[in-house]
N, CA and C atoms as an extended XYZ file, in Angstrom:
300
Properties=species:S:1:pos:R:3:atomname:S:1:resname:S:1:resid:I:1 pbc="F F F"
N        -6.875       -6.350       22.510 N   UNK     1
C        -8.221       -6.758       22.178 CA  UNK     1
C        -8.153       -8.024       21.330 C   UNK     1
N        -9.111       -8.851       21.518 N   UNK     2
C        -8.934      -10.216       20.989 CA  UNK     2
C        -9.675       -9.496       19.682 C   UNK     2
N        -9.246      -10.445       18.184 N   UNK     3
C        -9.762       -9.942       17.343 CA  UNK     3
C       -10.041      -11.055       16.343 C   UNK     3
N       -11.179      -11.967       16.083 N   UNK     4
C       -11.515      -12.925       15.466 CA  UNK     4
C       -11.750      -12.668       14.207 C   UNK     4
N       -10.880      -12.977       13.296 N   UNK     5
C       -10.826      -12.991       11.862 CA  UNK     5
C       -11.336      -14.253       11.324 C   UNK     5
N       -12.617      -14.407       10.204 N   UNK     6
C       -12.805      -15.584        9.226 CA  UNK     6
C       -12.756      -14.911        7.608 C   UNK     6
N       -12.520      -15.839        7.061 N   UNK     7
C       -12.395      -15.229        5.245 CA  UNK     7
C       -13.154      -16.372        5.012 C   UNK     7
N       -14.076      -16.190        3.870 N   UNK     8
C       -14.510      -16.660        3.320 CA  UNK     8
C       -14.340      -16.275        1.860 C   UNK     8
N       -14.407      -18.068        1.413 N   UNK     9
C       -14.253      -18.092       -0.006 CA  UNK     9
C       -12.776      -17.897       -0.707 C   UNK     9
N       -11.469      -17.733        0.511 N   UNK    10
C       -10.464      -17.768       -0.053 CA  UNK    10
C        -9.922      -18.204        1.643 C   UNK    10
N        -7.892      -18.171        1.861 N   UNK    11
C        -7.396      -18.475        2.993 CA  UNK    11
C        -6.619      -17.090        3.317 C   UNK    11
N        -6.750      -16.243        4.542 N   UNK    12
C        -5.909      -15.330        4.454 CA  UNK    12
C        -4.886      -15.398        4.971 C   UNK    12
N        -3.540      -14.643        4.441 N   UNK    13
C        -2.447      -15.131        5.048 CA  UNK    13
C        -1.656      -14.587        6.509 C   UNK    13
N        -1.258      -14.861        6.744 N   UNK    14
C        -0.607      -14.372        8.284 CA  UNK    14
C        -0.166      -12.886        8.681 C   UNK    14
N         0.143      -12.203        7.479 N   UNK    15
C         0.403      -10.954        7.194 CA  UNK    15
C        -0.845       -9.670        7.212 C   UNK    15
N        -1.982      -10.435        6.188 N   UNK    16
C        -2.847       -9.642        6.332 CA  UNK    16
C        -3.927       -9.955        7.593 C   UNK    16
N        -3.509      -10.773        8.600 N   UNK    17
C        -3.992      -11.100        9.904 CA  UNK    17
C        -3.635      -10.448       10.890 C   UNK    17
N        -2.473      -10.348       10.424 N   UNK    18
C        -1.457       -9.048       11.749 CA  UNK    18
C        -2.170       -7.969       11.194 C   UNK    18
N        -1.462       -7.394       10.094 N   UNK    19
C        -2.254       -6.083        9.225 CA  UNK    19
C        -3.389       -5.570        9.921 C   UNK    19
N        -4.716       -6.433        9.674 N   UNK    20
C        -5.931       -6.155       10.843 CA  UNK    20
C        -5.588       -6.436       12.321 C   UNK    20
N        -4.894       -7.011       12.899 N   UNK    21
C        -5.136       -6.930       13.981 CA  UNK    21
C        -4.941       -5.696       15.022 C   UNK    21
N        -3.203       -4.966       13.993 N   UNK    22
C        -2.430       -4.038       14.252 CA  UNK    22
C        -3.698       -2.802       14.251 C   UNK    22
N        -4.497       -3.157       13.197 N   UNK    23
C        -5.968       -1.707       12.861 CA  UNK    23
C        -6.519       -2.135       14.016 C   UNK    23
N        -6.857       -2.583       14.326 N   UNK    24
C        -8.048       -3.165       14.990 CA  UNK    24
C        -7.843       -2.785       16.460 C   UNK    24
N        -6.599       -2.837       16.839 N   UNK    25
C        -5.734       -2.719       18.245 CA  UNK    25
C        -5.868       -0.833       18.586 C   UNK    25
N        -5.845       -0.434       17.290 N   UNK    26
C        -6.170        1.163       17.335 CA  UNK    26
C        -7.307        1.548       17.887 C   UNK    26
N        -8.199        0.922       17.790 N   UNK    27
C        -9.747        1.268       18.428 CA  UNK    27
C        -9.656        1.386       20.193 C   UNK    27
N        -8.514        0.322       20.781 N   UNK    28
C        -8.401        0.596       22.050 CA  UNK    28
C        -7.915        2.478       22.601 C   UNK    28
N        -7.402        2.718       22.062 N   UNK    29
C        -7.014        4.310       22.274 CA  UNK    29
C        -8.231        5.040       22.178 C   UNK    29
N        -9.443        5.163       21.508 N   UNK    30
C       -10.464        5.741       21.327 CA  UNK    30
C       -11.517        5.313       22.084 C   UNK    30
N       -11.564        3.873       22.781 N   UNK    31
C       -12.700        3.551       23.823 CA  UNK    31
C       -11.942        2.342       24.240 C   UNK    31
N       -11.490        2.159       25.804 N   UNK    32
C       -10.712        0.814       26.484 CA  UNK    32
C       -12.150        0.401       26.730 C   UNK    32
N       -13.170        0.143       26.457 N   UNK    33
C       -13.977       -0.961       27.101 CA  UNK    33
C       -14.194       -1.980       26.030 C   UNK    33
N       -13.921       -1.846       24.896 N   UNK    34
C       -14.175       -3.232       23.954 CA  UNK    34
C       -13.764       -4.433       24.466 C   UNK    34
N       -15.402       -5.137       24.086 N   UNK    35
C       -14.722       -6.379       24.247 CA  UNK    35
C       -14.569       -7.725       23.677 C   UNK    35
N       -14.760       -7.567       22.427 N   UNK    36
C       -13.901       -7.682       21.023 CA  UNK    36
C       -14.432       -7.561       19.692 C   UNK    36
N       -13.950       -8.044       19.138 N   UNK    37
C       -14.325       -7.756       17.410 CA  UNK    37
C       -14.263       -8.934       16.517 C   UNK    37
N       -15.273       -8.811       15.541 N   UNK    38
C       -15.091       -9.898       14.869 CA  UNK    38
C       -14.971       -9.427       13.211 C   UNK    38
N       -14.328       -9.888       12.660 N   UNK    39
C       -13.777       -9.539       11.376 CA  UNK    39
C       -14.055      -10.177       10.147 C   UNK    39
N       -14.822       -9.992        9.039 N   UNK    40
C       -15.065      -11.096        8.558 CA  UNK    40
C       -14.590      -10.801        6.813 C   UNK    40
N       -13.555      -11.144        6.293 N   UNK    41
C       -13.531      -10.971        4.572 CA  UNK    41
C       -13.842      -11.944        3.883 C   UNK    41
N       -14.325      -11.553        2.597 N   UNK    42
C       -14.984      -11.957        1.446 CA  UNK    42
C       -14.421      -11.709        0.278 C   UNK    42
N       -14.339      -12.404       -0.512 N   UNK    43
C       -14.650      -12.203       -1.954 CA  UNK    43
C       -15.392      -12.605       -2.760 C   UNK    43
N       -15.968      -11.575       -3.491 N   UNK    44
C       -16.877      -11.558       -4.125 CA  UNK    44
C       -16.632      -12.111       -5.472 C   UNK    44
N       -17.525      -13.130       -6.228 N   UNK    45
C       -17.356      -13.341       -7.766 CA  UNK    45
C       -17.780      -12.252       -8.771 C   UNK    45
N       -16.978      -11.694       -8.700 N   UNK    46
C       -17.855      -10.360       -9.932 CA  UNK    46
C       -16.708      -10.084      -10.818 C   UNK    46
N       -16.805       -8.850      -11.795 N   UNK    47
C       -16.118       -8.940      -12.372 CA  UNK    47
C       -15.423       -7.507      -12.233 C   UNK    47
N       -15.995       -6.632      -11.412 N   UNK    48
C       -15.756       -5.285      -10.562 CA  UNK    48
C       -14.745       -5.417       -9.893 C   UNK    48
N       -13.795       -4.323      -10.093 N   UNK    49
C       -12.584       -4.675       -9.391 CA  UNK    49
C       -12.471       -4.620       -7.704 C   UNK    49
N       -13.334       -3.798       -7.197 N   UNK    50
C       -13.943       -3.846       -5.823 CA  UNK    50
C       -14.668       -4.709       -5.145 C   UNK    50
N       -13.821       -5.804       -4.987 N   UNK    51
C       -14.885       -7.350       -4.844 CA  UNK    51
C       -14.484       -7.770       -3.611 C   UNK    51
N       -13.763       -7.132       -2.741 N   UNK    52
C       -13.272       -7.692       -1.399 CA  UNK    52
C       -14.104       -6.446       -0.366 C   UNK    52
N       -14.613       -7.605        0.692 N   UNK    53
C       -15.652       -7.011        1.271 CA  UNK    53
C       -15.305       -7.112        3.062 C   UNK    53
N       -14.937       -6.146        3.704 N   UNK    54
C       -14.436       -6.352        4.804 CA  UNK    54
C       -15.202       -6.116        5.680 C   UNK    54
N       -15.858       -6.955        6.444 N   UNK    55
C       -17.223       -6.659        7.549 CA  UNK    55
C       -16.235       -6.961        9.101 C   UNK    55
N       -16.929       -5.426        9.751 N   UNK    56
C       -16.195       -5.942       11.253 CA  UNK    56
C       -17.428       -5.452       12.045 C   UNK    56
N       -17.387       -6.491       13.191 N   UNK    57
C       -18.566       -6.077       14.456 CA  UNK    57
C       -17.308       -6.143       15.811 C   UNK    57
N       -17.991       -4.766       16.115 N   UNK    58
C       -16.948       -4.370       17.668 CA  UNK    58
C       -18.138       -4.677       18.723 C   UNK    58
N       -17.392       -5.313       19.447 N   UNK    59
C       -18.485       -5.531       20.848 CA  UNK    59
C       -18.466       -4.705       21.807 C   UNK    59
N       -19.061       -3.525       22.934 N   UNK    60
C       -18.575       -2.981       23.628 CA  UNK    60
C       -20.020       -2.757       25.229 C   UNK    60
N       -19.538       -3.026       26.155 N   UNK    61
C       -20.926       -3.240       26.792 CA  UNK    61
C       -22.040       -2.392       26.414 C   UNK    61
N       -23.343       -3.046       26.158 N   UNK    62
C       -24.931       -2.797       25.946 CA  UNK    62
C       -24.894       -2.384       24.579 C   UNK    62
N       -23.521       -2.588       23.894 N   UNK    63
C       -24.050       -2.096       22.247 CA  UNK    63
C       -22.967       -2.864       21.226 C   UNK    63
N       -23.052       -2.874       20.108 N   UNK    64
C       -22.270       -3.443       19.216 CA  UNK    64
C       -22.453       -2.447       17.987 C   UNK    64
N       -20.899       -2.129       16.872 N   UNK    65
C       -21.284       -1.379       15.997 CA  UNK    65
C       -20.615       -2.618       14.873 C   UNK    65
N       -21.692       -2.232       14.052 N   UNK    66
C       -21.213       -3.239       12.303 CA  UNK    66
C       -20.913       -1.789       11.404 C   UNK    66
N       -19.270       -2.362       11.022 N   UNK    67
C       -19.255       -1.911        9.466 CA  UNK    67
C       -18.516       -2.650        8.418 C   UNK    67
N       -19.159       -1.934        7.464 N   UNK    68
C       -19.016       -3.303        6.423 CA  UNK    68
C       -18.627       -1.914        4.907 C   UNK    68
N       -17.435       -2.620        4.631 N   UNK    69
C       -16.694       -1.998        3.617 CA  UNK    69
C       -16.231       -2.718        2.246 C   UNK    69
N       -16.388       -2.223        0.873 N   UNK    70
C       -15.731       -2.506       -0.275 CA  UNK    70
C       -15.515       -1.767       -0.893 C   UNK    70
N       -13.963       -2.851       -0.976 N   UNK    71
C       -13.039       -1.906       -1.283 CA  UNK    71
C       -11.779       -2.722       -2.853 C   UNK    71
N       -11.009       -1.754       -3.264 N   UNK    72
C       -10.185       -3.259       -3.956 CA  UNK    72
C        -9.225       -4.339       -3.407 C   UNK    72
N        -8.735       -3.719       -2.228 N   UNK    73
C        -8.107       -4.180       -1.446 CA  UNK    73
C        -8.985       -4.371       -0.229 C   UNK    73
N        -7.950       -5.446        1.244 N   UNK    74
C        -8.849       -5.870        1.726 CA  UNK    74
C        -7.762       -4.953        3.292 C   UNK    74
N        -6.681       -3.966        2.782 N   UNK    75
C        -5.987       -3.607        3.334 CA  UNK    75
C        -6.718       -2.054        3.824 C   UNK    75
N        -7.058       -1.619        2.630 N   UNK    76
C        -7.465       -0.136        2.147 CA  UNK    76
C        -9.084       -0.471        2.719 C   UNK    76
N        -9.851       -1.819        2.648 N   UNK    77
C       -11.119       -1.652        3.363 CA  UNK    77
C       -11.020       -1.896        4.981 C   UNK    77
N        -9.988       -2.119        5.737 N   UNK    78
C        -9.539       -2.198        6.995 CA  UNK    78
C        -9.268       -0.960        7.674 C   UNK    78
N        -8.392        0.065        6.948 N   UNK    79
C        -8.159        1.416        7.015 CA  UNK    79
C        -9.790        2.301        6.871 C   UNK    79
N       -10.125        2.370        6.357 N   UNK    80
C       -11.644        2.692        6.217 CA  UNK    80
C       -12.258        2.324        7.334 C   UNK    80
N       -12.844        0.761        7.430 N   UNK    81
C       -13.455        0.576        8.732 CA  UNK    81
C       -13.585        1.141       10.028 C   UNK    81
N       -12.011        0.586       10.151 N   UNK    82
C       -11.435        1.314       11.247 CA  UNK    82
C       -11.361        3.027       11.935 C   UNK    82
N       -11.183        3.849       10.905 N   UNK    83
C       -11.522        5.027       10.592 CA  UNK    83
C       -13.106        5.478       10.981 C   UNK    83
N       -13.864        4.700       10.124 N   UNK    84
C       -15.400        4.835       10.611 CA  UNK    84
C       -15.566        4.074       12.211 C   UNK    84
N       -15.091        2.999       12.642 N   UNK    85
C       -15.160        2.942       13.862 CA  UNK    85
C       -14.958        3.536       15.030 C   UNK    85
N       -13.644        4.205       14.558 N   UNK    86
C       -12.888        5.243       15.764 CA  UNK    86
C       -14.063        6.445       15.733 C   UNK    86
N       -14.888        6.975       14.553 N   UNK    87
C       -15.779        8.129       14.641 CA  UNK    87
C       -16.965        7.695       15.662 C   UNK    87
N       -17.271        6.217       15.509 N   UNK    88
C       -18.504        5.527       16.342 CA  UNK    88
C       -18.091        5.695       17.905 C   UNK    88
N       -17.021        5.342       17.788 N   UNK    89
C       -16.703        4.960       19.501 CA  UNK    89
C       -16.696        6.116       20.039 C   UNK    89
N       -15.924        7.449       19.129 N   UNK    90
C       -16.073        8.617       20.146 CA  UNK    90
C       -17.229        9.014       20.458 C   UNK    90
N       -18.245        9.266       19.547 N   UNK    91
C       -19.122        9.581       19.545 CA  UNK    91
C       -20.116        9.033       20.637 C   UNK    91
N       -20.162        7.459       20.617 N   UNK    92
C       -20.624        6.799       21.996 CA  UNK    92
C       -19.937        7.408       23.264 C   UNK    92
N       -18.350        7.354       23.411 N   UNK    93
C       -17.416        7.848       24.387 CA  UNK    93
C       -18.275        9.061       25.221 C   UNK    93
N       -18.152       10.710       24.055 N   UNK    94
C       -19.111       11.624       24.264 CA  UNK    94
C       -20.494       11.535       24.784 C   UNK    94
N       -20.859       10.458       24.280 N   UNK    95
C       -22.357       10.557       25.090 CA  UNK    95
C       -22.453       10.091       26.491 C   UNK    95
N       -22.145        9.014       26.711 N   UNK    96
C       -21.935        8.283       28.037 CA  UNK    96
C       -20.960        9.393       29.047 C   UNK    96
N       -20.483       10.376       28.451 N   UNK    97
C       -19.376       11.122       29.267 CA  UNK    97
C       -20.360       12.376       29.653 C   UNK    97
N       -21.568       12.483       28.744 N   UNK    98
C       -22.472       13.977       28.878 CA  UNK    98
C       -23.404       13.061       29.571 C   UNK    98
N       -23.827       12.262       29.981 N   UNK    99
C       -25.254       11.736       30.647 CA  UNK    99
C       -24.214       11.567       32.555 C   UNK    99
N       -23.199       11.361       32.645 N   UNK   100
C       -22.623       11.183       33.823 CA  UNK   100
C       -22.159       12.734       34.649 C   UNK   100
């Protein structure tokens, strides 16, 4: 799955690009029709140690799901996402599988 990463407000490095991509590649096991994702981190100016904000939109025909996570890390809000995504997709999976 192609997986378009932007950061804003800082540069991310090559590591935590694989990192997500490697998450991100997991969603194919739970629904093969994606057709892709877009990834977006942040940091936030605050003074809260939970200031990294990991937003992902999965594309998948006639629907798209957004989630958007903070977390302290931008590793631990990827794991999360992802987690909540895999619950979305089955759940779509299940339905489209009970209407056929």
């Amino acid at each position: 799955m192609k997986v378009n990463t932007q950061s804003i407000n800082f540069n991310a490095d090559r590591k935590l690009i694989n990192f997500i991509q490697k998450r991100m590649d997991k969603l194919d096991m739970y629904y093969d029709k994606v057709i892709k994702s877009d990834v977006y981190l942040k940091v936030e100016n605050t003074s809260d140690k939970e200031n990294k904000v990991f937003e992902a939109r999965v594309s998948v025909p006639g629907d798209s799901f957004i989630v958007k996570k903070q977390c302290k890390t931008f590793e631990e809000g990827a794991d999360n996402a992802v987690a909540s995504l895999q619950r979305q997709l089955k759940k779509r999976k299940e339905k489209l599988r009970a209407h056929s």
